[in-house]
N, C-alpha and C positions, 0 to 999 in steps of 0.2 A: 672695108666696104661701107659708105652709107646706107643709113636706112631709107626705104623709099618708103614706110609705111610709120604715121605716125602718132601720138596720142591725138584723137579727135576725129577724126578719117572717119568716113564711111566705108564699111570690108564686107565683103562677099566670102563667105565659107567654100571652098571649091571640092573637099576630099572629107568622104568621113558621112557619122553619123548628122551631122547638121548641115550636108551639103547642099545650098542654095539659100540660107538663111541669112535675112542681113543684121548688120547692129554697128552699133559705133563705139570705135577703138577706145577701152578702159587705160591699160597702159602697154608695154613695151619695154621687154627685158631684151637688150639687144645682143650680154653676153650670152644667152642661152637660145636666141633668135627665138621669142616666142610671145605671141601677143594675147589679152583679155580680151573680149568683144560682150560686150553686154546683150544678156539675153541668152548667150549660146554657150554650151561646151558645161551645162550645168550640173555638178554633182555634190552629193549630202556628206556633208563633215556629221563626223557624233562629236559634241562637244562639253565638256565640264561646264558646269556656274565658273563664271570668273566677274574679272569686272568690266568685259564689256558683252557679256553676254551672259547676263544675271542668274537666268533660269536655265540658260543649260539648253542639253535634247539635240535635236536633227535640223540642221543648218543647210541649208540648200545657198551656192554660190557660184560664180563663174571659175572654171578653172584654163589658165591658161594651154592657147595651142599653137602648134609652131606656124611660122611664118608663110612656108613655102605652102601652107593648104591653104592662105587666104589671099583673094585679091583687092586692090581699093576697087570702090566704085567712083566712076567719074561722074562730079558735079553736074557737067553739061549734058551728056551723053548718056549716061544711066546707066552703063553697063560697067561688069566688069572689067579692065584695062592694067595693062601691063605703065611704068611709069619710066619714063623717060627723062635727064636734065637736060634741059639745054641750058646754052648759055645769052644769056641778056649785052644788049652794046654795052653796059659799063664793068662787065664780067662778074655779073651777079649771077652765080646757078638756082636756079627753079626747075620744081616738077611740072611736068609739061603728060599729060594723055599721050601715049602713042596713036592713038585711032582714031582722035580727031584734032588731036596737038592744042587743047587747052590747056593753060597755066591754072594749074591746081594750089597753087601757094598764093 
């Protein structure tokens, strides 16, 4: 299965404690279907001195969440939207908006 959601995107949270929050896609583990969103889904590591985090203490970060609770936002339309391929005359596939059939790529 492709991915329809991807690093960069703009995502709408749908389920959950940050439901209706937006941010933009950090990365995308796609064998565990589950994505980063910046801004959301934030919880505090306790961590050691190391070397990239000197002094150590309560680390607050994004942690990833699965796929199926987020939707993209479409660039034109603004809303959340399910994504669709179509296919181009020279048989190049793009994501296309269901709702208002904009090419999102």
């Amino acid at each position: 299965m492709g991915l329809r959601i991807r690093k960069g995107d703009t995502a709408v949270v749908t389920t959950g404690k940050n439901k209706g929050k937006k941010g933009r896609i950090l990365s995308v583990s796609s064998s565990k279907e589950r994505v980063t969103i910046e801004g959301i889904n934030i919880v505090k590591r306790h961590t050691k001195p190391n070397k990239k985090y000197t002094q150590g203490g309560i680390i607050e970060k994004e942690a990833p969440i699965h796929m199926s609770n987020v939707m993209l936002l479409c660039p034109k339309c603004n809303k959340p939207t399910r994504i669709g391929n179509t296919v181009l005359d020279d048989g190049k596939k793009i994501r296309a908006c269901v709702k208002c059939k904009e090419v999102i790529d």
